[in-house]
GUBA-835025 format. One record per residue: residue in one letter; x, y, z of N, C-alpha, C in turn. Coordinates in steps of 0.02 Angstrom, whole numbers, padded with zeros to 5 digits, always signed. Example, Ala and Ser with C-alpha at 12.3 -4.5 7.8 and 13.67 -1.06 7.14 Angstrom:
A+00660-00284+00390+00615-00225+00390+00660-00165+00390;S+00642-00112+00354+00684-00053+00357+00645+00002+00394;
This chain:
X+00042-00060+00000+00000+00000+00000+00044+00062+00000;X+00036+00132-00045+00071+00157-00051+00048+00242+00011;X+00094+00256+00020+00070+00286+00081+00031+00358+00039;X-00012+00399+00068-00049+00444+00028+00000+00508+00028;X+00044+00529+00069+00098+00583+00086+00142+00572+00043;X+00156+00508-00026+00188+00491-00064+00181+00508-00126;X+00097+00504-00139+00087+00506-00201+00026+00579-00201;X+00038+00583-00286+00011+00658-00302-00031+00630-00374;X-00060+00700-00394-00090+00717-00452-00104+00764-00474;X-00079+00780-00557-00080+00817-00579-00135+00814-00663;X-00158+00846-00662-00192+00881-00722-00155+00923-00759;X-00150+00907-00837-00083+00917-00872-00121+00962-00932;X-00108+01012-00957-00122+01017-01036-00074+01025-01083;X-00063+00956-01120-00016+00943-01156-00030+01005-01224;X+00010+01057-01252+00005+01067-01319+00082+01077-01348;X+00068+01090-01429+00133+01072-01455+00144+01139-01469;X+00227+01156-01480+00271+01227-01482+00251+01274-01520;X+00194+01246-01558+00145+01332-01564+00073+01330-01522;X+00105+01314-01478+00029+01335-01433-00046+01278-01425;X-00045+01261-01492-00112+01187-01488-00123+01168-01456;X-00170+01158-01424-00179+01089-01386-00182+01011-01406;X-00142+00975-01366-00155+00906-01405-00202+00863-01390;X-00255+00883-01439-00333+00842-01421-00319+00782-01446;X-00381+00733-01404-00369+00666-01428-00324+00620-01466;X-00263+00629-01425-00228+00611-01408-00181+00551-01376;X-00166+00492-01421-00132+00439-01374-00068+00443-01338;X-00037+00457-01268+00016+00484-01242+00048+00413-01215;X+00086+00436-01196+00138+00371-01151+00172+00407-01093;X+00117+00407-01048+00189+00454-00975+00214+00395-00934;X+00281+00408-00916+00317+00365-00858+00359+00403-00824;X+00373+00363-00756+00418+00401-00716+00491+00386-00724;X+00520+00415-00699+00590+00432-00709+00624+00430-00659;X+00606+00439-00626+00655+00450-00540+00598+00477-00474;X+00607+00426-00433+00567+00456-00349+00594+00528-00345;X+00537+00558-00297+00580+00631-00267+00600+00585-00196;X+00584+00542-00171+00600+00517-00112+00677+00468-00139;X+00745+00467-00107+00781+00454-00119+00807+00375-00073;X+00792+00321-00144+00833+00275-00141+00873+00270-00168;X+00929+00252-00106+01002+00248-00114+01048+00193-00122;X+01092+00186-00117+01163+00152-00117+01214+00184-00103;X+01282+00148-00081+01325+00165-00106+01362+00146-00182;X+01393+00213-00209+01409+00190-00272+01478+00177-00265;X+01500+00156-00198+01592+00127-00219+01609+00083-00274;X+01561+00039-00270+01581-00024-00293+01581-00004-00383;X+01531+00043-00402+01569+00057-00472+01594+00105-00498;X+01646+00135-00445+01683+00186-00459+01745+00139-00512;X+01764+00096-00505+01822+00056-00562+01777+00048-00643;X+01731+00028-00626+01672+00040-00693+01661+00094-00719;X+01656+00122-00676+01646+00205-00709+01706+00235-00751;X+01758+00207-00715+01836+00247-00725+01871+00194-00803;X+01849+00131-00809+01837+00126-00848+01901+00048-00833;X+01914+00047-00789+01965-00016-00752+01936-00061-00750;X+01872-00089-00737+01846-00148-00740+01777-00149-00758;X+01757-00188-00814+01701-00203-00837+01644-00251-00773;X+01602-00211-00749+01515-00216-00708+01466-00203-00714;X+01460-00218-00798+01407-00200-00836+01332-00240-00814;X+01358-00300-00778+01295-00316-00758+01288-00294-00669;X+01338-00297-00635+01342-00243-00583+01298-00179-00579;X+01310-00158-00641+01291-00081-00646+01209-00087-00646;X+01208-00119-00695+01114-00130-00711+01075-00162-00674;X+01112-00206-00621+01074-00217-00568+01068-00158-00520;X+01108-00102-00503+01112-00049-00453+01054+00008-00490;X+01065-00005-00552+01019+00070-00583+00959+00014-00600;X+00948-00024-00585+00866-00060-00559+00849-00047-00523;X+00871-00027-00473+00845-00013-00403+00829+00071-00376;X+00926+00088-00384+00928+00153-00352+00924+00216-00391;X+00920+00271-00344+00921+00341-00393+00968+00361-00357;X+00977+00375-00281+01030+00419-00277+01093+00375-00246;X+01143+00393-00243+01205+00367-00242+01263+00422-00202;X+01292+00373-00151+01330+00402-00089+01410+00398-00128;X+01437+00461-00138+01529+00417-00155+01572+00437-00119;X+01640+00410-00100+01681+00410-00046+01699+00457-00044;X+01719+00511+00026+01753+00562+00011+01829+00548+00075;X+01813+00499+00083+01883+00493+00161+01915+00516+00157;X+01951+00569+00187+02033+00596+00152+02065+00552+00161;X+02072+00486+00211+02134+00443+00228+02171+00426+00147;X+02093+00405+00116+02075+00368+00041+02095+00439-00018;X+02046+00479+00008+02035+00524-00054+02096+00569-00060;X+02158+00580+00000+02215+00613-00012+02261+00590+00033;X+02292+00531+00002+02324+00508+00057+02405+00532+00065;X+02402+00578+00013+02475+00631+00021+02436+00689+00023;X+02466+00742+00037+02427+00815+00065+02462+00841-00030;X+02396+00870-00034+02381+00905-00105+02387+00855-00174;X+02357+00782-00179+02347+00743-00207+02305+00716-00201;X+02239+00748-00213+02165+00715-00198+02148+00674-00272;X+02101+00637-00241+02093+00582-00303+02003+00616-00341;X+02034+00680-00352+01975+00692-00360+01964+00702-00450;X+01989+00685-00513+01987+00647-00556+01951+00601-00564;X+01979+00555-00520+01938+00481-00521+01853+00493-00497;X+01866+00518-00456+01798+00539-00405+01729+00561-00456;X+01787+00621-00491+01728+00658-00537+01720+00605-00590;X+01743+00574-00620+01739+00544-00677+01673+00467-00651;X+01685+00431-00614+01604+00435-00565+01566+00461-00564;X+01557+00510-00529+01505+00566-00512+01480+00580-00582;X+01516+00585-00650+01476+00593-00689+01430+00529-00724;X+01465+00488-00723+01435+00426-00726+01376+00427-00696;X+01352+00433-00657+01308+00425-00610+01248+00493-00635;X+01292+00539-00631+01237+00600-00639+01211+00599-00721;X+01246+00548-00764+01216+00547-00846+01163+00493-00857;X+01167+00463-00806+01113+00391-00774+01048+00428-00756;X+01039+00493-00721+01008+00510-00686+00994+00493-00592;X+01044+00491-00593+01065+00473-00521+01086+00532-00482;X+01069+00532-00416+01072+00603-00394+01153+00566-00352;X+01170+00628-00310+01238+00602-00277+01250+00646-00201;X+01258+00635-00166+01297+00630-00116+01363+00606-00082;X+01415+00651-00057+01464+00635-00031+01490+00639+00040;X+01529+00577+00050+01525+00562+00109+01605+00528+00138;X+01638+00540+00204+01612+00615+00212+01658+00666+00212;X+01646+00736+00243+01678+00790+00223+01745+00806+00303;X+01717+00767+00350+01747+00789+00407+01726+00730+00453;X+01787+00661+00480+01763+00611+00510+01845+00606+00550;X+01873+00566+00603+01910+00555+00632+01917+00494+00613;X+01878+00430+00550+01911+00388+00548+01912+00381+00488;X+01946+00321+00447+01987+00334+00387+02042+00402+00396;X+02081+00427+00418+02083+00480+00418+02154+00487+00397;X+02176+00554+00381+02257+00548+00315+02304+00562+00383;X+02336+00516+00402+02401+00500+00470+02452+00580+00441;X+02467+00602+00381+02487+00670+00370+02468+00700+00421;X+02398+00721+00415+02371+00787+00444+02388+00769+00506;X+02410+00691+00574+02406+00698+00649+02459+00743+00656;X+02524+00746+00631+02600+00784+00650+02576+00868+00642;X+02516+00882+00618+02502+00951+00607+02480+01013+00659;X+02514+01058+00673+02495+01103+00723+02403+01125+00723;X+02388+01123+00796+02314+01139+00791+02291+01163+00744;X+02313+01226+00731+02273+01294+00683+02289+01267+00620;X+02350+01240+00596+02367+01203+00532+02330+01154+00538;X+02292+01109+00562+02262+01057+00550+02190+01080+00516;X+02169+01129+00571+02100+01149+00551+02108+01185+00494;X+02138+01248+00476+02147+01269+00397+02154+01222+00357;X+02181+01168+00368+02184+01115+00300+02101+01087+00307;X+02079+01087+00368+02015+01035+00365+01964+01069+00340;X+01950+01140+00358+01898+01184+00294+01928+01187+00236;X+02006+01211+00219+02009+01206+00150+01992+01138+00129;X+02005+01065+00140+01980+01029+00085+01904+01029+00091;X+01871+01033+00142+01814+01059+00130+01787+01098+00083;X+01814+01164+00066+01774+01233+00007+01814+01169-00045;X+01864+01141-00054+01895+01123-00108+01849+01064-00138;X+01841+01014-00101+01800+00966-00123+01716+00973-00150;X+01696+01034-00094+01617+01056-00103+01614+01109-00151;X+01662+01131-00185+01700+01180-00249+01700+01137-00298;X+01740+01083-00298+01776+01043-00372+01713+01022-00379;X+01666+00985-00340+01586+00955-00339+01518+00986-00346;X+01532+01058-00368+01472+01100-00353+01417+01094-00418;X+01367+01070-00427+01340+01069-00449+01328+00996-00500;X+01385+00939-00454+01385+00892-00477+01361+00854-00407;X+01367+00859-00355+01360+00829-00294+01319+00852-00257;X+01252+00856-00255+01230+00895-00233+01181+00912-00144;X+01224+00842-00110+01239+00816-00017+01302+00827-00007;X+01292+00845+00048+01348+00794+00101+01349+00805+00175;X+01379+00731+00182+01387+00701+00249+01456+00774+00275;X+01420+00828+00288+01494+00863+00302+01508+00842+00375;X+01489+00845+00441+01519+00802+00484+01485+00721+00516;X+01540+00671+00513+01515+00624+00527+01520+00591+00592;X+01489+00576+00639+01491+00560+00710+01516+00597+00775;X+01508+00631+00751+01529+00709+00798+01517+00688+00871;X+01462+00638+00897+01453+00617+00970+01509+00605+00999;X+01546+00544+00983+01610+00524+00990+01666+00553+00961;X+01689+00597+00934+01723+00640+00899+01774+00649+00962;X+01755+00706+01001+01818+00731+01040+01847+00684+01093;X+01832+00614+01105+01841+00570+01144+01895+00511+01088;X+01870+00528+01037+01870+00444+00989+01966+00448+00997;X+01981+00387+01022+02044+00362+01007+02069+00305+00951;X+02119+00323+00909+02134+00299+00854+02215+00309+00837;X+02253+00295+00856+02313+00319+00874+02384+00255+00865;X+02355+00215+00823+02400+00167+00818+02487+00177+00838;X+02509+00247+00812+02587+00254+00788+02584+00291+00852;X+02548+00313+00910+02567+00331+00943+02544+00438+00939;X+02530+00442+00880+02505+00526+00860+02451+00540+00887;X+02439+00573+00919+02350+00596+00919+02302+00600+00881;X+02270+00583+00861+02213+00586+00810+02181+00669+00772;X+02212+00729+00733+02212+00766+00726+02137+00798+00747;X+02088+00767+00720+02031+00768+00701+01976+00780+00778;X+02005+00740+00802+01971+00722+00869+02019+00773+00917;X+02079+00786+00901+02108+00872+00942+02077+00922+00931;X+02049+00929+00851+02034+00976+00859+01951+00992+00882;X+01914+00910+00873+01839+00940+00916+01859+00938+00959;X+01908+00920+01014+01928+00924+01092+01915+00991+01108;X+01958+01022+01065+01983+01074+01092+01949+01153+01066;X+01875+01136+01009+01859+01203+01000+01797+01185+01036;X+01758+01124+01034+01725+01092+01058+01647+01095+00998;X+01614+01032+01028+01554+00992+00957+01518+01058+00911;X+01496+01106+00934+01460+01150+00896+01493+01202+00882;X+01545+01239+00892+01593+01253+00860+01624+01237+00816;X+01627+01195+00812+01692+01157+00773+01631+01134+00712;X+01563+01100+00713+01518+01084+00684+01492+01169+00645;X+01481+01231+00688+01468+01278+00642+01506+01308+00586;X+01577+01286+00614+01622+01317+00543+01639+01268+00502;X+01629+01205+00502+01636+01155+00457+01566+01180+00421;X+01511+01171+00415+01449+01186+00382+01454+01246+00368;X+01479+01340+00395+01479+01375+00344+01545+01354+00291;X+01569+01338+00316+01625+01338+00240+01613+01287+00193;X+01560+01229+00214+01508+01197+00165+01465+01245+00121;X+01415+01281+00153+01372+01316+00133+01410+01391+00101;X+01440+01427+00120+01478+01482+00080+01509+01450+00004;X+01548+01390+00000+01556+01350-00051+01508+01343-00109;X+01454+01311-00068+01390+01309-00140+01315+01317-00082;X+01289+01352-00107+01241+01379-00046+01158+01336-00059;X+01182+01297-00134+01136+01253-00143+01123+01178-00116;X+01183+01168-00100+01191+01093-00084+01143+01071-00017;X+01136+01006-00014+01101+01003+00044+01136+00962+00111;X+01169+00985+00176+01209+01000+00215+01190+00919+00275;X+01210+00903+00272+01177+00832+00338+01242+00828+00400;X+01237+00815+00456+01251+00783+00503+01224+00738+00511;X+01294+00678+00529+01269+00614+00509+01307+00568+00578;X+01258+00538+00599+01291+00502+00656+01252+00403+00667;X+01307+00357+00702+01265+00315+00709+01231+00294+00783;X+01254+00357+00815+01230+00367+00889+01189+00405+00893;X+01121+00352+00898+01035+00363+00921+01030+00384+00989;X+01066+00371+01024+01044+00419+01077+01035+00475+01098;X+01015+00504+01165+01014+00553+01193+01063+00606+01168;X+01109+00567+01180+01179+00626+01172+01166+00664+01109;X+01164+00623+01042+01141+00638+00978+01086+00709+00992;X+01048+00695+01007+00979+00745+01009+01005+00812+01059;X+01043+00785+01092+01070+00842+01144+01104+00907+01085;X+01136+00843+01051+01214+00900+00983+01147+00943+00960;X+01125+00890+00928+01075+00931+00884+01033+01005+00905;X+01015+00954+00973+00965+01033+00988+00996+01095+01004;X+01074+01088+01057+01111+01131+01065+01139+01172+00980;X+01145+01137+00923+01151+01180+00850+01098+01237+00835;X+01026+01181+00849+00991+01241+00819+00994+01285+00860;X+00991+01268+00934+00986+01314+00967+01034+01402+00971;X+01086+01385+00941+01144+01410+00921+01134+01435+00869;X+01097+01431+00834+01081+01464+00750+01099+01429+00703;X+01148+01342+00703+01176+01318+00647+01120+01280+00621;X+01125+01302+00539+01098+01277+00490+01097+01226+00487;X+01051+01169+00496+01068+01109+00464+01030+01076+00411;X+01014+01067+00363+00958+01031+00295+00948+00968+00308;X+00963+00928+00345+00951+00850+00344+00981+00800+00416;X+00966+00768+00444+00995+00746+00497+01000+00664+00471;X+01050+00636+00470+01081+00581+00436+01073+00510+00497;X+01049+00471+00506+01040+00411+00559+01060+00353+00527;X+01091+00323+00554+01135+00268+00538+01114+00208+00559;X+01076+00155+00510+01082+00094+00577+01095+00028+00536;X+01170+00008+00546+01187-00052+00515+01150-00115+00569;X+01132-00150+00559+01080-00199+00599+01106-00276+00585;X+01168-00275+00600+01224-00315+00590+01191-00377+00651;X+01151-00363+00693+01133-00394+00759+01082-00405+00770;X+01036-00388+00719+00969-00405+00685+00940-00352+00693;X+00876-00355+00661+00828-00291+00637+00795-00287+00712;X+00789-00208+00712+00783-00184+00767+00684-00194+00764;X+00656-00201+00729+00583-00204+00693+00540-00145+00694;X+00468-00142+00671+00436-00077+00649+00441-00037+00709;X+00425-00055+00771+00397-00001+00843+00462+00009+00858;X+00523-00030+00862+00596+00034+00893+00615+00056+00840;X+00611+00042+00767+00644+00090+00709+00582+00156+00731;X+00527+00159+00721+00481+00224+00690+00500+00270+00774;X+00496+00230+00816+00519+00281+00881+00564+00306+00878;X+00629+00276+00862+00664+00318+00858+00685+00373+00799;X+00639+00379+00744+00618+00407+00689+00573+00476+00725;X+00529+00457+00782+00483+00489+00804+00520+00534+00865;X+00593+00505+00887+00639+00555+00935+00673+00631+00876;X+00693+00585+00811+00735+00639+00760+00673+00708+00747;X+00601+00659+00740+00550+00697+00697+00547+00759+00705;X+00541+00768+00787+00530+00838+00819+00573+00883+00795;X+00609+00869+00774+00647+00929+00752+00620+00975+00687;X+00602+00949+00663+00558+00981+00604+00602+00969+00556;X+00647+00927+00536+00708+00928+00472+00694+00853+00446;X+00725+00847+00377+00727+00813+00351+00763+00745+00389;X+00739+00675+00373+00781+00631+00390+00803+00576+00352;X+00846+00574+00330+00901+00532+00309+00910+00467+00342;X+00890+00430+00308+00923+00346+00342+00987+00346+00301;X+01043+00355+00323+01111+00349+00273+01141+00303+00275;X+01133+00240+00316+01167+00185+00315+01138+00122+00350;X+01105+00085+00301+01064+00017+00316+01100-00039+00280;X+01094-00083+00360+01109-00152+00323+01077-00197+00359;X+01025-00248+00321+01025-00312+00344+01060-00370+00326;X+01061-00418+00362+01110-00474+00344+01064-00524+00302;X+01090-00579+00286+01075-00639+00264+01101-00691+00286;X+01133-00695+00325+01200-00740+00350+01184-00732+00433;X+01231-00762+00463+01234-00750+00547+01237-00709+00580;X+01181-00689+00610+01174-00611+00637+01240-00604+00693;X+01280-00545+00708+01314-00560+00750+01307-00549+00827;X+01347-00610+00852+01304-00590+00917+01289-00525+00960;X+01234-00518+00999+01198-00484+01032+01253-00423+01082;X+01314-00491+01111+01375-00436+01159+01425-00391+01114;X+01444-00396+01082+01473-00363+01032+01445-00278+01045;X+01491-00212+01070+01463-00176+01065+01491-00139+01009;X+01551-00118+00990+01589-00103+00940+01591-00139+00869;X+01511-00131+00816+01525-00185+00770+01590-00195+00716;X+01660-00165+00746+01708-00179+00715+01753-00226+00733;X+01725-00249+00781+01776-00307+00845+01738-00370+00797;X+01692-00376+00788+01684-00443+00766+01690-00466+00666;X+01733-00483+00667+01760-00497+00596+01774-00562+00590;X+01738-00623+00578+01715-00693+00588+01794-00701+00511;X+01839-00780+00508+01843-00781+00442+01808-00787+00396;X+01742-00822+00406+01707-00832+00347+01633-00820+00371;X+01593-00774+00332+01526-00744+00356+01496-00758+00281;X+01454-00817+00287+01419-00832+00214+01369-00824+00222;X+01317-00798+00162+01244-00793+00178+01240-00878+00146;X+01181-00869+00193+01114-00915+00201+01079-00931+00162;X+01032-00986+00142+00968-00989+00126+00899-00959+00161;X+00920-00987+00232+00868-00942+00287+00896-00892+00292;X+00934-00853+00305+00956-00810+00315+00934-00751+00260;X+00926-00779+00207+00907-00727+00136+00842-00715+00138;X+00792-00773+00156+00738-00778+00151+00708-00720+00223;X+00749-00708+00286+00737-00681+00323+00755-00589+00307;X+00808-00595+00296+00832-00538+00266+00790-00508+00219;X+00746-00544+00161+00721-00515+00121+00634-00491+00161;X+00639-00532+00195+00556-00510+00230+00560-00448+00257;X+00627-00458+00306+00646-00380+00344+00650-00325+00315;X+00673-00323+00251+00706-00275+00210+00631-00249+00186;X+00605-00250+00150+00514-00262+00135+00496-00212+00207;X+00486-00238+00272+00465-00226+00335+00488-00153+00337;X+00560-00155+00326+00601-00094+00329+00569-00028+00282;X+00579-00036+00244+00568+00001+00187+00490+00026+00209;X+00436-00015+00198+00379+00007+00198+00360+00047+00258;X+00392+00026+00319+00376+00073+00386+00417+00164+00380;X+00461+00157+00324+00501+00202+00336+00483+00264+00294;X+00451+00231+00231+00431+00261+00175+00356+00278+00203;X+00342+00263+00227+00272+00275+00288+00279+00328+00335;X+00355+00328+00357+00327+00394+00390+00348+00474+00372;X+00324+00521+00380+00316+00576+00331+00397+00629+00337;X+00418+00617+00386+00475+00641+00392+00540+00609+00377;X+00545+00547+00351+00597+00503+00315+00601+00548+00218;X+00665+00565+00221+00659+00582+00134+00690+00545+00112;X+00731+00467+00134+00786+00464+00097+00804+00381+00125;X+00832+00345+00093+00836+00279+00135+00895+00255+00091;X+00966+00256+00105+01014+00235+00068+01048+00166+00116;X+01058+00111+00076+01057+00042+00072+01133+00040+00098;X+01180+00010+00126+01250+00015+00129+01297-00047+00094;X+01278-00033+00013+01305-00076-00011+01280-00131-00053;X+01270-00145-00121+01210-00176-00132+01253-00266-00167;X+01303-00243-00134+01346-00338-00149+01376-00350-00084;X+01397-00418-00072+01436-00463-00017+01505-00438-00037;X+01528-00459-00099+01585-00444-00117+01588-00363-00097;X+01669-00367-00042+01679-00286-00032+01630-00256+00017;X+01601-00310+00040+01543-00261+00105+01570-00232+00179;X+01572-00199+00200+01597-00175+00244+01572-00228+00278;X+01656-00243+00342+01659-00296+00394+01658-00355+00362;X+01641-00365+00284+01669-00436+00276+01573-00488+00285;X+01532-00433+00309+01457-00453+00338+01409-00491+00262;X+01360-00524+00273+01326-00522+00218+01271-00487+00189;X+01298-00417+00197+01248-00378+00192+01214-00378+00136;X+01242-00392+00083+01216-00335+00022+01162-00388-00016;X+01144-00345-00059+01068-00367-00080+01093-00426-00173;X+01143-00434-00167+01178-00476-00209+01235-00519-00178;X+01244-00585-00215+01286-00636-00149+01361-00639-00184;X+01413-00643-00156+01474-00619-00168+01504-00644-00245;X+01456-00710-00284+01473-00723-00354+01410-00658-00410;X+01400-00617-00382+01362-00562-00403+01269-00585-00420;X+01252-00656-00395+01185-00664-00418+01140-00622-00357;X+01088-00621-00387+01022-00585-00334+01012-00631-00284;X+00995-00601-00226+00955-00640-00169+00899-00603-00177;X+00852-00635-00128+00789-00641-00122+00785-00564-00128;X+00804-00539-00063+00803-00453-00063+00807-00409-00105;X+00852-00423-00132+00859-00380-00209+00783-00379-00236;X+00757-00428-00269+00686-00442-00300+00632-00410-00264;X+00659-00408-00182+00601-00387-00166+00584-00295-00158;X+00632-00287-00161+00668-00191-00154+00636-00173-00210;X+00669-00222-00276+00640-00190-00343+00577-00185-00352;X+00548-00238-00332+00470-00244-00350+00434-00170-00295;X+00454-00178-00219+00441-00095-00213+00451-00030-00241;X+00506-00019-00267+00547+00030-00282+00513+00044-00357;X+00528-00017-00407+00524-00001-00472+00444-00053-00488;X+00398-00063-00433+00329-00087-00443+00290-00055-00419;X+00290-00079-00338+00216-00054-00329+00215+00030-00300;X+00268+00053-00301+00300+00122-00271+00312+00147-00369;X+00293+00151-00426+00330+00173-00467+00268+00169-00535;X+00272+00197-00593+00222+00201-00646+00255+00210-00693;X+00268+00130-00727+00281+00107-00778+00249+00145-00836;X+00278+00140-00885+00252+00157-00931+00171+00161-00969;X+00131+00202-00954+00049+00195-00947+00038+00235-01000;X-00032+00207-01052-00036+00225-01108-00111+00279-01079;X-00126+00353-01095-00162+00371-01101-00197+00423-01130;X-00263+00461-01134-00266+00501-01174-00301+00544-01170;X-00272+00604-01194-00309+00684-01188-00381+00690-01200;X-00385+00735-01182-00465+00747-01194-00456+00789-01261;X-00531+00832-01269-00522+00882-01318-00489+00942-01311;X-00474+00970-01248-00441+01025-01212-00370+01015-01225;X-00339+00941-01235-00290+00919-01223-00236+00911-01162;X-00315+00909-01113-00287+00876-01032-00306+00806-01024;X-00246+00784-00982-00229+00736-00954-00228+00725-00888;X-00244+00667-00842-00247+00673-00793-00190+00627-00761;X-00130+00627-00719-00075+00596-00717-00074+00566-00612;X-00071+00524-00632-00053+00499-00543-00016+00454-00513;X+00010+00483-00460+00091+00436-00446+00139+00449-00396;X+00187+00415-00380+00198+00424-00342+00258+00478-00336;X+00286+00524-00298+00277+00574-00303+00368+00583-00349;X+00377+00623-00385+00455+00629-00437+00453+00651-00487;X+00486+00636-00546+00483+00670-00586+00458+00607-00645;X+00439+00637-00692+00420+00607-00773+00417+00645-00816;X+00404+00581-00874+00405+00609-00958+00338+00591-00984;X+00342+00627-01027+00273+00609-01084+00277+00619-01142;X+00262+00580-01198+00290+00559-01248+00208+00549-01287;X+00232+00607-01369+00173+00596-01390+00212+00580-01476;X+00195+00517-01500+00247+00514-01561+00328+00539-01558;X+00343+00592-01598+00406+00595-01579+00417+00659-01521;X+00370+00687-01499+00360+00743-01440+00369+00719-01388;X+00405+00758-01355+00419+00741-01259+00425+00786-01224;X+00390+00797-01167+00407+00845-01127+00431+00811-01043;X+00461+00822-01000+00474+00830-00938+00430+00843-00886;X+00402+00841-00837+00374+00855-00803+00379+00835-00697;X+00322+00839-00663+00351+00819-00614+00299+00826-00578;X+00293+00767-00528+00259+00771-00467+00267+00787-00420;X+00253+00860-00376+00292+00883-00332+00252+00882-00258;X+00203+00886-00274+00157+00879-00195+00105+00816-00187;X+00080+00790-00138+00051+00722-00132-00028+00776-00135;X-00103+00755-00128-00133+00776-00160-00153+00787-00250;X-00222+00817-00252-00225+00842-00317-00220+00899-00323;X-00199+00920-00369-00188+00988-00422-00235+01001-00494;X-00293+01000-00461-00334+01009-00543-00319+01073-00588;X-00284+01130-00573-00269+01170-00617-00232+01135-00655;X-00251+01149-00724-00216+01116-00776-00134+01159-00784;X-00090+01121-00790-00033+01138-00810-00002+01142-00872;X+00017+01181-00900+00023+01190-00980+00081+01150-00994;X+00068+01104-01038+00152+01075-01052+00169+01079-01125;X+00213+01111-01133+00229+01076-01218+00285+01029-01225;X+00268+00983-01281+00274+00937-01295+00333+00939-01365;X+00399+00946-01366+00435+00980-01418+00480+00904-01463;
């Protein structure tokens, strides 16, 4: 059942580039892309994109499913010498993706892990000037191609987090120590937002608690901008189910902002156990999905989706990963099994996503006015009359009986 806060209608009057109306009329409208954003990450075909390894069936399984797409921004990864960003490769992705019709987000802009061991030997004030400049630099080289980001990520644990293998301090985590969380969070986001004032700005954490809501409220309270609040829940330990996911959906809600699910995973394989509090301590050698395990996974995933897309303050639900092969922790997360075939889940995402959530290609036809009446769920579409097409879009749930003029070129 598709939720009613989802879907819209519009009353169209198709005419052609001198003005006509196109009476009686056989049309063909379909959609094109959700305004509600399902995601992925697109690591896995950044080598495809770049043109290193052929995932041509990789690819077409991911653009079955998703529209928008998360790509790496780690500095550990993305500059792992200071003024050698891999941002070439990056863009040459990003366009990939954006010629698909795939929207994009990057992630992230400011985190203490992955992080470039350069920047720990760096004096305070030198650390932070480098950490806004690659900031304007990255949300600069990306402007108008990227149009998220994760600019800080886990900020709860930030000025505490130890990571210090060689013995250095963790640059990142000195410097939230020491200007402290909303400080340090307001000038990372203006030098996001001064950069490109369009983009849309998230704090992103996988700590649901208290503390979380504390950052937050102390920001707005403070005047910092924020467009999206980012919630994390890899479910490595099994699905948390509908009444503790939407509650704690219903702690973010109050805030009045957008919410972001930025990082979901269910398993298919052996959930890990329950004591485990750090899901990076447990790294099994061999974590295979299941038969039961898929079959469970795919029910959950279904469960997931529909409670989430249900409630009115979710805009966005990005998947963490849509293969085994390369899944973070080695887990069986992804919605394809590590020789690249579908599991259950996969089939069942699509059939939401690109079925009963989506409007295939539907044949219909104008009146004598040369209106149309169009309904769906809520994004953008085309309409196609012989060799004429125009663009269009569903932007509010409800009807809209004022007719909308479209031409058809």
């Amino acid at each position: 059942m598709t939720p009613e806060h989802r879907v819209g209608e519009l009353v169209l009057r198709l005419v052609d580039p001198v003005g006509a109306p196109l009476a009686e009329r056989e049309v063909e409208v379909a959609q094109t892309r959700h305004a509600f954003g399902f995601g992925s990450t697109g690591f896995e075909l950044i080598p495809h994109a770049n043109g290193e390894a052929d995932a041509a069936e990789l690819a077409a399984d991911w653009l079955g499913v998703f529209d928008t797409a998360t790509l790496p921004f780690y500095r550990g990864d993305f500059e792992p010498r200071p003024g050698h960003p891999q941002t070439d490769r990056i863009r040459t992705a990003a366009h990939w993706f954006a010629d698909r019709g795939v929207r994009l987000k990057g992630h992230p802009l400011v985190w203490h892990t992955v992080k470039a061991p350069w920047m720990d030997t760096l004096p305070l004030d030198e650390a932070w000037d480098a950490t806004l400049g690659r900031i304007r630099r990255e949300v600069g080289d990306f402007r108008g191609l990227v149009g998220a980001w994760d600019v800080v990520n886990e900020a709860v644990i930030m000025p505490v987090f130890e990571n210090e293998p060689d013995g250095v301090p963790n640059a990142i985590s000195r410097i939230a120590r020491a200007k402290g969380r909303i400080p340090f969070i307001r000038e990372a986001f203006e030098a996001a937002r001064e950069t490109d004032p369009g983009a849309t700005l998230l704090l992103n954490d996988f700590d649901l608690s208290t503390a979380y809501e504390c950052l937050i409220e102390g920001l707005l309270e403070n005047g910092v901008r924020i467009d999206a609040i980012g919630l994390q829940t890899h479910m490595h330990q099994g699905y948390w189910g509908e009444e503790a996911m939407l509650a704690m959906v219903d702690r973010f809600a109050r805030y009045g902002l957008p919410l972001h699910l930025t990082e979901n995973t269910l398993l298919s394989g052996e959930l890990m156990p329950a004591e485990i509090v750090d899901l990076n301590d447990f790294q099994p050698d061999s974590w295979p999905s299941t038969p039961e395990g898929e079959a469970r996974q795919a029910d959950e995933l279904v469960r997931h989706y529909r409670s989430l897309v249900g409630h009115p303050a979710v805009a966005s639900i990005t998947y963490w990963g849509i293969a085994d092969a390369g899944a973070w922790l080695g887990a069986p997360a992804g919605l394809l099994r590590a020789d690249g075939s579908r599991k259950p889940a996969y089939d069942a995402l699509r059939e939401l996503v690109r079925g009963e959530w989506w409007l295939s290609p539907t044949r219909l036809r104008t009146d004598a006015d040369g209106l149309v009446r169009v309904s769906g769920f809520l994004g953008d579409y085309r309409v196609a009359a012989g060799d004429r097409e125009a663009a269009f879009t569903i932007a509010d749930p409800g009807t809209d009986a004022a007719p909308a003029p479209l031409t058809l070129r």
